[in-house]
N, C-alpha and C positions, 0 to 999 in steps of 0.2 A: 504494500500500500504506500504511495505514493506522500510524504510530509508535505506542509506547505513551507517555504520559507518562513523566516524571521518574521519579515515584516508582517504576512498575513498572518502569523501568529500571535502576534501582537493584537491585531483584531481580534482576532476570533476570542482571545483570551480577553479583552476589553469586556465583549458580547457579548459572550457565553460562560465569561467567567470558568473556565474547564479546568482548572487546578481546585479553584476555591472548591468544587464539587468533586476531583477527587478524578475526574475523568481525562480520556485525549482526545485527540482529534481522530485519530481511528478508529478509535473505540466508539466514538459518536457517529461516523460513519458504517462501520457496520453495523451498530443499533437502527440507525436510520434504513439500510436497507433488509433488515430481520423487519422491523414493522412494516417498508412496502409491502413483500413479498406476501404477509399476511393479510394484507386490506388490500393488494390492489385488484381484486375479481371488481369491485365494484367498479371499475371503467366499464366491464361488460355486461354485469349484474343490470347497473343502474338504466341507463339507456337503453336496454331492452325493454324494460319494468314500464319507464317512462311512455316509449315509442307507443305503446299501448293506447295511451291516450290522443294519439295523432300528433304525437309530436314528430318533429323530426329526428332519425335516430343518430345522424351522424353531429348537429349541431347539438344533442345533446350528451353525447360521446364528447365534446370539446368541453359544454360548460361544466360537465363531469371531471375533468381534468383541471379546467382552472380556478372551479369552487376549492377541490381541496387543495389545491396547490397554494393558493389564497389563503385557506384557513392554516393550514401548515408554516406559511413562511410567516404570516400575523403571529403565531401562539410562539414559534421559534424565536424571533427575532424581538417583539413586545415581551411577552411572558416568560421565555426562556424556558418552557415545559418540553421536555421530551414527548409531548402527545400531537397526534397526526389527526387531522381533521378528512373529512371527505362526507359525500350526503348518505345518509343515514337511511341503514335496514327496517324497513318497518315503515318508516316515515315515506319512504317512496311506494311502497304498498300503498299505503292508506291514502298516498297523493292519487293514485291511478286507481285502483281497487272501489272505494268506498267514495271518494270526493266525484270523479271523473267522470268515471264505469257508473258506479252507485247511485250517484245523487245528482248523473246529468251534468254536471261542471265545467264549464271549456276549461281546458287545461291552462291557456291566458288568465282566466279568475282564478285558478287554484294558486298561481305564480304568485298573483297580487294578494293572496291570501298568507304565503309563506312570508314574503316581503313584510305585509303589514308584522306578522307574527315575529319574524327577525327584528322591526323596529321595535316593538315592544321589549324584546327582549336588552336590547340595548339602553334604552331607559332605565328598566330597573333593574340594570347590574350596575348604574349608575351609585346605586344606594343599595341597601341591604335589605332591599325589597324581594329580593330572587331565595335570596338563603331563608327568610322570614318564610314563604309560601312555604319551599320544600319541607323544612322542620315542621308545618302546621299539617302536613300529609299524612295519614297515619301508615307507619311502612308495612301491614299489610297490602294496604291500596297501592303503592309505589312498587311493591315485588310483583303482586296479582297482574300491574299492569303490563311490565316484563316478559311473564310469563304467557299472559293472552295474547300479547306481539308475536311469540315466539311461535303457538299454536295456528296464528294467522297466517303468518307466513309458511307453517307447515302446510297448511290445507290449498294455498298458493300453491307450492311447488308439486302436492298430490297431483292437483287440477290439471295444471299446466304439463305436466307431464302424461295424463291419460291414466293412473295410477286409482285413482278416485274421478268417478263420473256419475253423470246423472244420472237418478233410480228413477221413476215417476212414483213407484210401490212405496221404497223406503226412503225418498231424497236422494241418500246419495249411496254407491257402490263399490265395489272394488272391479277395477276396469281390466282388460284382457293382457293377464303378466305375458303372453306369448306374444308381443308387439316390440318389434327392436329397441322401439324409443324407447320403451316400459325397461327392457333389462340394460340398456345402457343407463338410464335412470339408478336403475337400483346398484348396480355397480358402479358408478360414480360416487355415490354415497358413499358403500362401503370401500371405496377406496380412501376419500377424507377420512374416514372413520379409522382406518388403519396409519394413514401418514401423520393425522393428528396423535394416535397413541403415543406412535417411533419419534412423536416431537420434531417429524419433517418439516421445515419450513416451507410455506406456500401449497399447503394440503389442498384449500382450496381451487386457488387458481392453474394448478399442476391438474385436479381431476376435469376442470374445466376446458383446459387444453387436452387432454387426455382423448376425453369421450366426444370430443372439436374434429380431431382427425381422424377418430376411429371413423367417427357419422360422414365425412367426408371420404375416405376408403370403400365405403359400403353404399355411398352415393347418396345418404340422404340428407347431405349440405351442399353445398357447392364452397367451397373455397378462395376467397378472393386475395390472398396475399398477407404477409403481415405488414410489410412498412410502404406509407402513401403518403398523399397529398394531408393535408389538414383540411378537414370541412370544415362549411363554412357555419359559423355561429348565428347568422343574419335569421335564421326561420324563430327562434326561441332568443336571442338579446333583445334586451326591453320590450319582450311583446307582453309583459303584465296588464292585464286589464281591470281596472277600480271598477268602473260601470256596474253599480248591482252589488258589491260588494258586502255592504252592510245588510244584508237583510237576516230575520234570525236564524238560519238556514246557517249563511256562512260564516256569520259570527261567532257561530260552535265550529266551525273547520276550523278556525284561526283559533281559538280556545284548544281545540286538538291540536294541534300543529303545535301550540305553543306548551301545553302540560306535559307532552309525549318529550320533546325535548330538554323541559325543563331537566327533568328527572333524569332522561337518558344522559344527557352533558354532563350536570353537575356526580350522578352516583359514579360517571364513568375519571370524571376530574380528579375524583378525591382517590378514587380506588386505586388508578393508575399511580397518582401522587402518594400513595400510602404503600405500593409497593416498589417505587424508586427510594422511598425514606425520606422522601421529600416534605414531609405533613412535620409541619414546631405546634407542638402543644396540642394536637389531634386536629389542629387549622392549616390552611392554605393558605403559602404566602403568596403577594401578589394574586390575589383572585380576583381582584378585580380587573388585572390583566390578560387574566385568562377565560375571564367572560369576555371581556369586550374583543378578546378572539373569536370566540363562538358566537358571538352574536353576527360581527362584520360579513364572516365567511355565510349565516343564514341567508341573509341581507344581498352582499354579494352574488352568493347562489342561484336567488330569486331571479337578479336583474339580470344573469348568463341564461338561465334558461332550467333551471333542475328545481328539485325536492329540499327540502332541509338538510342544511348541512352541519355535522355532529363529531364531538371529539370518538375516539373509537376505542374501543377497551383492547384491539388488538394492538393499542399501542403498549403493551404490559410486553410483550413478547421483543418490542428492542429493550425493554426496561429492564428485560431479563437479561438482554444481552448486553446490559453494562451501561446504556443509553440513561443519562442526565440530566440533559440541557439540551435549550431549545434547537442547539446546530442537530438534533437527531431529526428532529420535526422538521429542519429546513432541506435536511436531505432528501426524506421524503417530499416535502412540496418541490423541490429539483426534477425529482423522478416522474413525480406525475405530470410534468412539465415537458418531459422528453415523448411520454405516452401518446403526445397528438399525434406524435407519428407511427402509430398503432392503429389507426380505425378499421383501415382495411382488416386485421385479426380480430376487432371486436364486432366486424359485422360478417365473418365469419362463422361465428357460434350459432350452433343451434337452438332454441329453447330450451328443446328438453335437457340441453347440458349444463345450465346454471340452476335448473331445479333439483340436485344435488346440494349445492351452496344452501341455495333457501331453507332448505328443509334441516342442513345443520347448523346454521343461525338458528334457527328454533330450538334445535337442543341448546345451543348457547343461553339463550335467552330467559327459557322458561327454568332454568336449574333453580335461580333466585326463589322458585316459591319452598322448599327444603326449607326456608328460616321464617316462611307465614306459621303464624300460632293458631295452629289446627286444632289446636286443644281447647282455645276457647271461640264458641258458636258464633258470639256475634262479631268475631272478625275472620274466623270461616269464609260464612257466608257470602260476605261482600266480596270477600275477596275471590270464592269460586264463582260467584254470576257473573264479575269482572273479566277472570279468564275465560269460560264456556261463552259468553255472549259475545265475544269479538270473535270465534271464527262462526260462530255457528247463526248469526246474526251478519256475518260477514262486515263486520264494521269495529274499527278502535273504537272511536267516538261513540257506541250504540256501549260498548264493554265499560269504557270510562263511566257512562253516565248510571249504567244500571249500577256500578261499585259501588258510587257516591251517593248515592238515592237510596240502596238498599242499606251501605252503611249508618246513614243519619237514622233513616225509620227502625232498624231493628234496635240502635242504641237506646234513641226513643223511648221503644216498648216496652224496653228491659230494664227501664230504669237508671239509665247510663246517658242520659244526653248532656250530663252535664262534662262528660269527657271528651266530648265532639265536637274537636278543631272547628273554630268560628267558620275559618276556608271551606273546610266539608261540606257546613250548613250553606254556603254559598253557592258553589258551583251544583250540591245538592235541587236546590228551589229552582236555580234558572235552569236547570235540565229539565224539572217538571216543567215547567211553566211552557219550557221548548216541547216535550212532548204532547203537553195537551191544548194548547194551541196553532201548535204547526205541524204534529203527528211524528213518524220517528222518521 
């Protein structure tokens, strides 16, 4: 590996402070490329996910690249966290899935919906309005909600794959495993399932490329190249559209968009920061530089063309590998910077080959309920309507709202409402209020 001179070590030691933390420039270097490796499917994840909604796939393959690259070098360079940003699992489900597909959406309002929700977010990381909500959460509600993303996206990558289909008898079925896609599907999985164990780096994006060429060998892709032109960003840059925006419909998208991330960012900020050794006194220093990361890149996101964009828990895997400070994160946003010249490979992927990925995001996802307190009913409860009602409802926002509603009422009844976070009782009433004057 290659040192820098003197002089840019001067820099970098300025910026990154790399001594004061115990680290080199190597060593943040290959931190920085252990965490691509594990986050970057979603150049091809996301953009497929997106395209879904009529967006364009290659202009969203670019703003996929330069949201995170954006959030990466902001969190690197301001905050100095070794955490890699890029748009967020789940949160693009729920952009295409339940906003789009679900609820009719152009994908132009959904834009202007993340954008507004990124602004929000900006304001009050401003103050200690961000940390105030989370704390007021009860973390059953904050796991269940984790875990219901996880199962959404499972029943996503069933679908999508042909794995699970429609029953008219029972809803839904188990679909004919004798179908190529179905066992390249299943074997794709249990390929991540296996390189994940042996601790191979890039489980993912390995089985995605993997079952990419197989389906191409056996003719049921076509193949167009890995390194091209850059497309062009002009179909999705600033086509957000406000027009309609507020009505109480989307003002719960934007409430989605903004809870789902809350929670996601900040449990992924502190965790990732709690196993670099980064956390003085069980707090986050500079946090509010590490919001106003996460927020920019949301923000940014919007105005390129994608879904929310979210720090990533796979940044724990450069973390492991020695990674610091923020030059690991800026590696990463390097990397995904070089990616543009990849579309041609990301518009080679099959479908069925990143429903693999999806479906082990879900295992990732849903482990978090393991510490829900089962034991007692009335946080149970809320917290399993939470998870069964986002896939099975096919909606986060339908899961969120039943948590929160079922949470308040059964405390309520039991004689416990005086334990129930003012917040609950908030988001609680204006759900009702959303469902029984605008229906779900």
């Amino acid at each position: 590996m290659t040192t820098p001179n003197p002089s840019s070590e001067n820099v970098l030691e300025r910026l990154f402070k790399l001594s004061e933390n115990k680290t080199t420039f190597r060593t943040e270097v290959l931190a920085g490329v252990t965490t691509f490796l594990t986050m970057c499917y979603i150049i091809i994840v996301n953009p497929m996910i997106l395209s879904e909604t009529g967006m364009d796939h290659g202009a969203v393959f670019v703003a996929t690249c330069l949201a995170a690259a954006i959030g990466c070098l902001v969190m690197g360079i301001i905050a100095n966290y070794p955490i890699a940003l890029a748009p967020g699992m789940g949160l693009n489900a729920y952009f295409t899935y339940s906003v789009c597909m679900g609820m009719g959406v152009p994908w132009q309002t959904a834009l202007a919906a993340v954008f507004v929700s990124g602004l929000i977010f900006i304001a009050i990381s401003m103050f200690k309005i961000r940390e105030a909500i989370v704390n007021a959460i009860p973390m059953s509600l904050k796991l269940a909600i984790g875990g219901g993303i996880g199962l959404f996206l499972a029943l996503i990558a069933l679908k999508n794959s042909g794995i699970i289909v429609d029953n008219p008898a029972t809803l839904v079925g188990l679909g004919d495993l004798k179908q190529p896609t179905v066992l390249l599907t299943l074997f794709g999985f249990l390929m991540i399932v296996v390189l994940h164990q042996f601790k191979i780096r890039g489980a993912i994006i390995i089985s995605i490329l993997v079952l990419t060429a197989i389906s191409t060998m056996m003719g049921l892709s076509e193949f167009k190249g890995v390194i091209g032109q850059i497309p062009s960003i002009a179909p999705t840059f600033l086509q957000m559209d406000f027009k309609g925006l507020f009505t109480a419909s989307l003002v719960g998208v934007i409430f989605v968009f903004f809870l789902v991330d809350l929670f996601d960012s900040t449990g992924t900020l502190v965790g990732v920061a709690h196993r670099a050794g980064l956390l003085q006194d069980g707090k986050l220093p500079r946090l509010k530089k590490a919001l106003f990361a996460d927020s920019t890149a949301i923000v940014a996101g919007a105005a390129l063309g994608t879904s929310s964009t979210t720090p990533y828990i796979e940044s724990s895997a450069g973390v492991a590998a020695g990674g610091r400070t923020g030059l690991t994160a800026v590696v990463v946003g390097v990397l995904f910077i070089l990616c543009l010249f990849l579309a041609p490979l990301a518009q080679s992927v099959p479908s069925f080959a990143t429903a693999p990925a999806l479906l082990f995001v879900g295992v990732l996802m849903i482990q978090g309920i393991t510490h829900i307190e089962w034991e007692d009913i009335t946080e149970a409860v809320p917290a399993f309507l939470t998870i069964v009602f986002m896939p099975f409802a096919y909606s986060i926002a339908d899961g969120i709202a039943m948590g929160f509603i079922s949470y308040a009422l059964i405390k309520l009844f039991t004689g416990k409402a005086s334990t129930v976070p003012y917040m609950v009782w908030i988001v609680a009433v204006l759900w009702a209020i959303k469902f029984a004057f605008f229906g779900g």
